[in-house]
BAFI-3210 file (N, C-alpha, C; in Angstrom, 3 decimals, decimal comma, padded with zeros to 6 digits):
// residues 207
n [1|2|3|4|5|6|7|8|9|10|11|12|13|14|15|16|17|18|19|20|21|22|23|24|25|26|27|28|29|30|31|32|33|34|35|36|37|38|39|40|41|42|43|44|45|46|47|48|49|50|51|52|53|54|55|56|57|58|59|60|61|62|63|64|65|66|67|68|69|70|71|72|73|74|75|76|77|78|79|80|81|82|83|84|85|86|87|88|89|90|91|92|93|94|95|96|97|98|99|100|101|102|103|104|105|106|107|108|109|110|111|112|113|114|115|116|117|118|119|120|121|122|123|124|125|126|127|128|129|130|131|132|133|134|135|136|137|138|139|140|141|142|143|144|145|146|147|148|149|150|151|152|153|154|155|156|157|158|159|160|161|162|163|164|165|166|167|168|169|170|171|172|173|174|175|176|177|178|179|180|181|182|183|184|185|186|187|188|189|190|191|192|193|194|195|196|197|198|199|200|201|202|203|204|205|206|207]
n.u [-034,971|-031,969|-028,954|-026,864|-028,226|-028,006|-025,322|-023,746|-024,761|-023,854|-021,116|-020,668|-022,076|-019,819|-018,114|-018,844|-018,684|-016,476|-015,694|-016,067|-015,043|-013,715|-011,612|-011,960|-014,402|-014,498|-013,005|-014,536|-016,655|-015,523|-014,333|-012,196|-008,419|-008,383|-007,411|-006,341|-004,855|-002,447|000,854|000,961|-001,381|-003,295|-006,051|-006,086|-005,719|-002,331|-001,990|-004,154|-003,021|-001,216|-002,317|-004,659|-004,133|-003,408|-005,742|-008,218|-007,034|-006,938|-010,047|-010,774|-008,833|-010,227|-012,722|-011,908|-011,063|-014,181|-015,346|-014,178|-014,697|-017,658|-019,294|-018,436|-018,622|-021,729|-022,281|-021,705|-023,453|-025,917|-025,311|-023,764|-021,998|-018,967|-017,319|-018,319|-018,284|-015,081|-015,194|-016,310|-014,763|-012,680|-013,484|-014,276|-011,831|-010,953|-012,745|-011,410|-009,491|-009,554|-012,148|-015,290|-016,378|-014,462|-014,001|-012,374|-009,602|-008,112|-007,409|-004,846|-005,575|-005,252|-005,943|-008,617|-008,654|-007,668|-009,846|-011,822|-010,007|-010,122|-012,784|-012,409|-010,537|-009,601|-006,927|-005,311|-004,169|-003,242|-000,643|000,437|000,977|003,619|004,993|004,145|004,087|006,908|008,469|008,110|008,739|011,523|012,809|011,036|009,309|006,436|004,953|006,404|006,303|003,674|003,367|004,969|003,626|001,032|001,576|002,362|-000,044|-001,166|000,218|-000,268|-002,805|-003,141|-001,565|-003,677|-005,710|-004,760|-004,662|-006,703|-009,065|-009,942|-011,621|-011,082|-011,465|-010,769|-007,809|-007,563|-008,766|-006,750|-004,632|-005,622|-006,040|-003,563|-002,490|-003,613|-002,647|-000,350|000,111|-001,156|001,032|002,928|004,463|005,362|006,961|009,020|010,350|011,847|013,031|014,458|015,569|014,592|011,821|009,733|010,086|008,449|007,282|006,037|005,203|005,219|003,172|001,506|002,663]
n.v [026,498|026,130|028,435|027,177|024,333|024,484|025,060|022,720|020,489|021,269|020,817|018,224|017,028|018,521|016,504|014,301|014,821|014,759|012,165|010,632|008,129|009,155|008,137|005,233|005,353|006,151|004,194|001,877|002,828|003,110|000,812|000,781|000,009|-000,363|002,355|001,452|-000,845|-000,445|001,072|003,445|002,808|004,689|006,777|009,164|011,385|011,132|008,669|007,086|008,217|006,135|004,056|004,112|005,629|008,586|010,417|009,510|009,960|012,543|013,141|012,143|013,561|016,266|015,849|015,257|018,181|019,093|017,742|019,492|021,958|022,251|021,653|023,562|026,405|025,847|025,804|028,452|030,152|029,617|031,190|030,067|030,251|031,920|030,492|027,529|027,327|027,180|025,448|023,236|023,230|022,506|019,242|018,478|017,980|015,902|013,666|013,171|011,936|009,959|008,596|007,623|005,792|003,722|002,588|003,911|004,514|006,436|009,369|011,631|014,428|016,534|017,458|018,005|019,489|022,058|022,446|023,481|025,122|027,119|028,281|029,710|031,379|032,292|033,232|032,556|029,682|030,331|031,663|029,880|028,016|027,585|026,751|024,327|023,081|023,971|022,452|019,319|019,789|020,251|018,292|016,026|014,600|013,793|014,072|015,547|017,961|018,238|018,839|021,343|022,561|022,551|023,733|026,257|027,391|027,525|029,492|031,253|031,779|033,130|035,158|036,804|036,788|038,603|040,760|041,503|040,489|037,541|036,112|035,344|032,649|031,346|031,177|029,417|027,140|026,329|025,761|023,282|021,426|021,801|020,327|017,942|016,903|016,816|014,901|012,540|012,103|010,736|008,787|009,249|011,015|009,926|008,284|010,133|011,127|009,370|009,025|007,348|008,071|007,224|008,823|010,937|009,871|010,789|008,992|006,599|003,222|001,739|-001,223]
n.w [017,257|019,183|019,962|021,069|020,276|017,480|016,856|018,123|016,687|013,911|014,652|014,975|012,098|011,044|011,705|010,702|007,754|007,615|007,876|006,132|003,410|001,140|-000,976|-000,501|-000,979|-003,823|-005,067|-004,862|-006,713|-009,598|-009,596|-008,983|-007,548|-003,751|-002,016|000,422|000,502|-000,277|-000,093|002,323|003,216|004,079|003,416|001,686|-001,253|-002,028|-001,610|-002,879|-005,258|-005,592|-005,762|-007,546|-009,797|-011,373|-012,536|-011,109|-008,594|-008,126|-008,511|-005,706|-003,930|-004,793|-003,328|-000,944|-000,563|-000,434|001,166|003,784|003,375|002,348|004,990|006,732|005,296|004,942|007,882|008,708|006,738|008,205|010,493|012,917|015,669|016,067|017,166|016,757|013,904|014,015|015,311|013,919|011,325|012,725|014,039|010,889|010,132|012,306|011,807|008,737|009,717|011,298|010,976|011,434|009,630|009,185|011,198|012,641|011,493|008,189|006,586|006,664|006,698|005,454|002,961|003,785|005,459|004,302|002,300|004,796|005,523|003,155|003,236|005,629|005,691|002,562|001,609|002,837|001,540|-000,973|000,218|001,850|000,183|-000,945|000,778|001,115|-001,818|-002,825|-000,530|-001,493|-003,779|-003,612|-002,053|-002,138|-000,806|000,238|002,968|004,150|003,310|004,018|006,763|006,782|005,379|006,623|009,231|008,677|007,545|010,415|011,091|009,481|009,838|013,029|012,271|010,557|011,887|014,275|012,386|012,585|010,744|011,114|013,339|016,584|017,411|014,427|014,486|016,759|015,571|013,394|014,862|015,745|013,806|012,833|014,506|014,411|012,003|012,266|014,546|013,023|010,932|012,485|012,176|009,506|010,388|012,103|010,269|008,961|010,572|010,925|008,180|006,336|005,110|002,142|-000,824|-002,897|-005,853|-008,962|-011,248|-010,129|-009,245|-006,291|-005,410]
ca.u [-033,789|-031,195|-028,153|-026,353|-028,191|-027,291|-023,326|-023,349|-024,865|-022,684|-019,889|-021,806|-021,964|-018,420|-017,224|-019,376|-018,654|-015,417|-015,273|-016,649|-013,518|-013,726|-010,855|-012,322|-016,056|-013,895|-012,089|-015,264|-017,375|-015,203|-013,452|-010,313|-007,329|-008,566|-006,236|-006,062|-004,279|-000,830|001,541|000,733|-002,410|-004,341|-006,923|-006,394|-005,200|-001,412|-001,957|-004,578|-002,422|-000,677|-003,212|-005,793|-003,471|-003,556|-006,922|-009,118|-006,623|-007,547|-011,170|-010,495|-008,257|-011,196|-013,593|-011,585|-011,306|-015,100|-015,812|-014,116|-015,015|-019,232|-019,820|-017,860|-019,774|-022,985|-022,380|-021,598|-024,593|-026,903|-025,017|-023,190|-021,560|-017,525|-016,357|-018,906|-017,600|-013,784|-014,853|-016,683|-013,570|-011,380|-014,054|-013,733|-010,316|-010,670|-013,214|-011,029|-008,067|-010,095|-013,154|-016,613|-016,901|-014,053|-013,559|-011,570|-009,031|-008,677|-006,352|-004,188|-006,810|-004,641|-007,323|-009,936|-008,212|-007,282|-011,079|-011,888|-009,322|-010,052|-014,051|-012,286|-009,568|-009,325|-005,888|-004,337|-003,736|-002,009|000,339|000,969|001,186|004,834|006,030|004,120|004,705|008,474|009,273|008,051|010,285|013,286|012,760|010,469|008,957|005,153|004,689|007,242|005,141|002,250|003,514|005,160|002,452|000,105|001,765|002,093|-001,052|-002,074|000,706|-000,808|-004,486|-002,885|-001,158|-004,785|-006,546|-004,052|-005,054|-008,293|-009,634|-010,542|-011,941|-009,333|-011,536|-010,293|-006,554|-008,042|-008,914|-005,372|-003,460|-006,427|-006,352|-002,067|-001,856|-004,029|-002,075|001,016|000,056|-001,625|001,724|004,005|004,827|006,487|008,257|010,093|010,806|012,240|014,399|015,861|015,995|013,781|011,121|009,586|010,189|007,479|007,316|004,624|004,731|005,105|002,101|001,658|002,301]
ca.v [025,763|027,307|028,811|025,894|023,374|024,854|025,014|021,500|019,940|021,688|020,092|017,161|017,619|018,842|015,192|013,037|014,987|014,829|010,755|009,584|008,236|009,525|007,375|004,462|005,211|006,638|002,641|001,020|003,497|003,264|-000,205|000,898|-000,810|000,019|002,759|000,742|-001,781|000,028|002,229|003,820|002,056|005,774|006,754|010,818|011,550|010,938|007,100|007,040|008,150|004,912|002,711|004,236|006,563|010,224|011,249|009,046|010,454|014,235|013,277|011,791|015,161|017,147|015,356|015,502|019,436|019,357|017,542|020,064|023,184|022,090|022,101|024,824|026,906|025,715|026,671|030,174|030,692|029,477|031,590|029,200|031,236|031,584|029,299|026,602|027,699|026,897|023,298|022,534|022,910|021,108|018,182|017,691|017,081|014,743|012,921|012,920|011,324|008,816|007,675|006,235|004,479|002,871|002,313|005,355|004,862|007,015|009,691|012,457|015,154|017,644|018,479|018,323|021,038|022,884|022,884|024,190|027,210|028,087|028,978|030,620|032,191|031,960|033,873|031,565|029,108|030,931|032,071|028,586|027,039|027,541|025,929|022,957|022,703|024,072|021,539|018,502|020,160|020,182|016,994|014,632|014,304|014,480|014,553|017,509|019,596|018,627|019,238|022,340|023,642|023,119|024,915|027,679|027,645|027,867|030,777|032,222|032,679|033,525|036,580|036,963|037,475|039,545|042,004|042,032|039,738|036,636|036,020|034,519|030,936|030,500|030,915|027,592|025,908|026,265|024,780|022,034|021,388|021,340|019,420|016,910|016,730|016,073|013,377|011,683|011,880|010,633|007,306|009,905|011,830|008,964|007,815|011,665|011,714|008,139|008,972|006,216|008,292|007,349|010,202|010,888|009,729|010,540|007,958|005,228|003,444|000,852|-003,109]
ca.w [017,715|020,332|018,874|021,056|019,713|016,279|016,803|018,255|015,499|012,784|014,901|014,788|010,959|010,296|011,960|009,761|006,521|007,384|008,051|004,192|003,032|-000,277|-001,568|-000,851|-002,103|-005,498|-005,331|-005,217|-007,786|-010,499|-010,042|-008,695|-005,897|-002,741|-001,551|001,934|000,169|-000,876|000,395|003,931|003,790|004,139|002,178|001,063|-002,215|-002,303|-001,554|-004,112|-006,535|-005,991|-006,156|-008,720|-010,831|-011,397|-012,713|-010,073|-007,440|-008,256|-007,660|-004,403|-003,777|-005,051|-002,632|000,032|000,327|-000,278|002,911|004,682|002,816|003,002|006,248|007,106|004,929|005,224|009,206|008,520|006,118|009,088|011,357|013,733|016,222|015,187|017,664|016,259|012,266|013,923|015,508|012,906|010,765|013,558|013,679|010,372|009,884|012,656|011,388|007,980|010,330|012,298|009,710|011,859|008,911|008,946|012,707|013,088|010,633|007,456|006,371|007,287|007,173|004,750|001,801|004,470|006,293|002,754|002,346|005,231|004,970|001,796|003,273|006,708|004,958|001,340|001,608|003,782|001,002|-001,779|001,089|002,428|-000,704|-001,233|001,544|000,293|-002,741|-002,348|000,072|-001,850|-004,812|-003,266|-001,351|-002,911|000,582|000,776|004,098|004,853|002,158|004,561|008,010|006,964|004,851|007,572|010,017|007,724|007,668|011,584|011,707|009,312|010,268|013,826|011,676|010,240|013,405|014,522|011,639|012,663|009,392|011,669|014,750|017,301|016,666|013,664|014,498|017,506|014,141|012,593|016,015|016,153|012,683|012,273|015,531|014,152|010,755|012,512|014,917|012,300|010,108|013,185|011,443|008,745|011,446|012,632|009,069|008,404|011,392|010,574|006,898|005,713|004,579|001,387|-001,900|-003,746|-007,626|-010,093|-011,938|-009,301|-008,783|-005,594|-005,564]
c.u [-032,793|-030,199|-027,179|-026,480|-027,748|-025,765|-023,005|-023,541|-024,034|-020,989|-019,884|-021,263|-020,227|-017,773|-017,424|-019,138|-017,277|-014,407|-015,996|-015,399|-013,787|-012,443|-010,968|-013,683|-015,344|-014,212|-013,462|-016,285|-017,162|-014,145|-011,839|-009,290|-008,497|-007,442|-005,435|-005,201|-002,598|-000,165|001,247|-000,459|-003,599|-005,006|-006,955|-005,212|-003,708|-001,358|-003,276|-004,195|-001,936|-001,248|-003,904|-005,376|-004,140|-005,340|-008,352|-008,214|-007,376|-008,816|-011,203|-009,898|-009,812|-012,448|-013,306|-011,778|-012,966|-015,425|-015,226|-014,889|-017,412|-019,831|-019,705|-018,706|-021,015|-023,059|-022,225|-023,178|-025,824|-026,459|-024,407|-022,777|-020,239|-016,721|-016,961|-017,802|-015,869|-013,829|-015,212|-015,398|-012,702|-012,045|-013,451|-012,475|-009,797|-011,159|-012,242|-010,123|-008,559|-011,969|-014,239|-016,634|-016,348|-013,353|-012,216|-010,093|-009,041|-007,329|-005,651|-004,949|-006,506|-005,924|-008,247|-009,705|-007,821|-008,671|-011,905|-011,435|-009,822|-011,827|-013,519|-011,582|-008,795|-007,227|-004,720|-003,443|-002,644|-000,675|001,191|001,582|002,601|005,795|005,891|004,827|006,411|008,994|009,049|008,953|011,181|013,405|011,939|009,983|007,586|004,238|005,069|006,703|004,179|002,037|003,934|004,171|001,264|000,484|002,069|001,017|-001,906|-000,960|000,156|-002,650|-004,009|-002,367|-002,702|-005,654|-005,994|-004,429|-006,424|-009,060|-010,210|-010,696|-011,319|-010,051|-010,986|-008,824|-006,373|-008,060|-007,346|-004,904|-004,191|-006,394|-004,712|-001,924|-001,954|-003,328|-000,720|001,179|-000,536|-000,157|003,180|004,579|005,831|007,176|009,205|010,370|011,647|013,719|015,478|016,101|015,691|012,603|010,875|009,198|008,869|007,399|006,260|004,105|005,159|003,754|002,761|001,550|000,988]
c.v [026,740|028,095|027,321|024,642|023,430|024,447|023,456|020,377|020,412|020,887|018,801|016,736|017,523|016,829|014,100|013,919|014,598|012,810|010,059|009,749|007,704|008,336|005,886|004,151|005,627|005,196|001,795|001,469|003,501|001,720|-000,517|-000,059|000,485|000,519|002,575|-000,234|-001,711|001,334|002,464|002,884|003,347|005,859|007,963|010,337|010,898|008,819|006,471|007,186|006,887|004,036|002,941|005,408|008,363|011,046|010,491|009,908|011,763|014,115|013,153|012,640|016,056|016,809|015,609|017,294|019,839|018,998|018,652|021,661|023,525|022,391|023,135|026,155|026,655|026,155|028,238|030,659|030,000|030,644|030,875|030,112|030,730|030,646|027,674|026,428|026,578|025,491|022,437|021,875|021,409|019,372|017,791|016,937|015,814|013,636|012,313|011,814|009,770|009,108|007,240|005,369|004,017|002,447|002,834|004,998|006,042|007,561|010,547|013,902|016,795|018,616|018,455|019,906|022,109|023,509|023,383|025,539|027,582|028,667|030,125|031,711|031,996|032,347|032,874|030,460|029,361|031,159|030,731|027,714|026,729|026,703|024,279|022,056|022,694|023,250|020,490|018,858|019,538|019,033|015,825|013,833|014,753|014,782|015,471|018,201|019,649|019,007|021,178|023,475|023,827|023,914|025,746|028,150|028,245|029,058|031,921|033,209|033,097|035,175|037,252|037,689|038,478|040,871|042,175|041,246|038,880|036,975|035,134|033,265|030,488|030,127|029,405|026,656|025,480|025,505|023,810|021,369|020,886|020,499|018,008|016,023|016,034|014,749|012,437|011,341|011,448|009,692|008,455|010,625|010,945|008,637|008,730|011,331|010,136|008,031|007,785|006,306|007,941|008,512|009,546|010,852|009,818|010,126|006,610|004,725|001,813|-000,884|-003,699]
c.w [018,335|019,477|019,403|020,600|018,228|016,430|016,915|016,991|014,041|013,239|014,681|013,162|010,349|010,942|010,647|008,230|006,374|007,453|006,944|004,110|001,511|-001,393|-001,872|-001,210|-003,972|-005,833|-005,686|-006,418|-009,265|-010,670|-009,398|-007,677|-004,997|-002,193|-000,017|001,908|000,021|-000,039|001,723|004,115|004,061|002,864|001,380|-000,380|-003,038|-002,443|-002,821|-005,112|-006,849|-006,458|-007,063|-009,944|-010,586|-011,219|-011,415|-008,696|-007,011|-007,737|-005,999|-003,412|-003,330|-003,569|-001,237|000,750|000,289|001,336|004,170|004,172|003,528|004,101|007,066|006,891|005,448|007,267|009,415|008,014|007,488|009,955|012,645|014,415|015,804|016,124|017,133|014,900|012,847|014,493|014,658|012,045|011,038|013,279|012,217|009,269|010,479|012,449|009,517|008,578|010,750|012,107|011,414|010,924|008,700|009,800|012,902|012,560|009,342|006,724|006,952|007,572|006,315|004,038|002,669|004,988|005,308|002,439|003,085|005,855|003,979|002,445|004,530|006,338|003,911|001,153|002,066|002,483|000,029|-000,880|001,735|001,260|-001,564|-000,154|001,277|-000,861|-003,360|-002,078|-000,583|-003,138|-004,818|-003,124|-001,868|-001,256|000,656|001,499|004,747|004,395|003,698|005,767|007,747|006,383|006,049|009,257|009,904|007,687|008,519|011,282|011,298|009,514|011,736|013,342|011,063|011,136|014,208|014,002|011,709|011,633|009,644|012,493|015,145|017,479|015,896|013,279|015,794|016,604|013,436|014,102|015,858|015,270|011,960|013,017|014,650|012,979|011,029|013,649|013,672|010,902|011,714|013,064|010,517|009,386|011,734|011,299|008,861|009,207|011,431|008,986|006,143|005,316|003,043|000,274|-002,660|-005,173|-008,474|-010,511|-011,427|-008,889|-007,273|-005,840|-004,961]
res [x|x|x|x|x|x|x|x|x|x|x|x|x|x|x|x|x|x|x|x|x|x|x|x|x|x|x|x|x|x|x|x|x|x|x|x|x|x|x|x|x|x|x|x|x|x|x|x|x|x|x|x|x|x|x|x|x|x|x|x|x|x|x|x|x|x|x|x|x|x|x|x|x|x|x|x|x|x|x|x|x|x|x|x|x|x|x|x|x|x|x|x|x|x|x|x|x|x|x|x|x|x|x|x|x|x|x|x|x|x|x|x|x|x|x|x|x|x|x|x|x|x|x|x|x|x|x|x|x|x|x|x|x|x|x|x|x|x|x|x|x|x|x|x|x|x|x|x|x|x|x|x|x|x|x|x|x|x|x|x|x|x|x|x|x|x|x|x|x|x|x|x|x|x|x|x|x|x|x|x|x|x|x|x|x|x|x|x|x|x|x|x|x|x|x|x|x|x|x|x|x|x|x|x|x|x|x]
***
């Protein structure tokens, strides 16, 4: 097999791992609300919390950065070439965003893209993970955690590659990868900048 036909198919690959919408195979596996039902109506983690409580959420979390992490990997250990490795990634965050299987709906594409940093650049996360978690702190905003964490994120594998540690694909993956994060949260941008964003509560679950 070529090396092109290799790369394409890992891109291939990274879309469809990245369009199982883990939140709602959890909902139907274990009984739960369908996290399509409440709140934004997305399916990643945070809207699961609403609908199926804490400890089903986490899986649905957990699942999520697998789909991106998997393929990612598994393209490296073949040898993909590194611009393959960084679309793979991108794919599948977009496949997290905009689902085949659920006629290109889905979610925001965060833990997908969490799981596929942590295989490009494990580093990246610890480093990002303050602006996340910081900003939802302060603010009780868990879409500002996720815009600003993920463009913490692309700056920082751009500072990465810089030092020589990546290859300048995978700082393509971080812009392709935050872009995607923040069109797909542009319903909470306009909520932000008219101050009608919904705060995030722990122990709120959805009607």
């Amino acid at each position: 097999m070529s090396q092109t036909l290799v790369d394409a198919l890992f891109i291939v690959v990274g879309y469809l791992a990245g369009s199982l919408p883990m939140g709602v195979i959890v909902a139907r596996v274990t009984g739960a609300r369908d996290p399509r039902t409440v709140g934004s109506g997305r399916t990643g983690g945070t809207n699961a919390l609403r609908a199926m409580g804490a400890q089903r959420a986490a899986m649905v979390a957990a699942l999520d950065v697998a789909k991106g992490a998997v393929p990612v990997a598994a393209a490296m250990l073949v040898g993909a070439s590194p611009l393959a490795v960084a679309l793979t990634a991108a794919a599948a965050v977009a496949g997290a965003w905009r689902s085949v299987f659920l006629r290109f709906h889905g979610g925001r594409g965060v833990a997908t893209g969490i799981g596929a940093t942590l295989v490009i650049q494990p580093l990246v996360i610890p480093l990002a993970a303050p602006f996340f978690f910081g900003t939802i702190w302060l603010t009780r905003y868990v879409s500002l955690g996720s815009l600003l964490g993920t463009a913490a994120g692309a700056v920082l594998l751009g500072v990465f590659v810089w030092l020589g540690w990546n290859d300048w694909p995978d700082f393509l993956f971080g812009v392709i990868g935050a872009s995607i994060v923040w069109i797909a949260h542009h319903d909470n941008i306009g909520r932000l900048l008219r101050g009608e964003e919904r705060r995030f509560d722990l122990f709120a679950r959805g009607d």
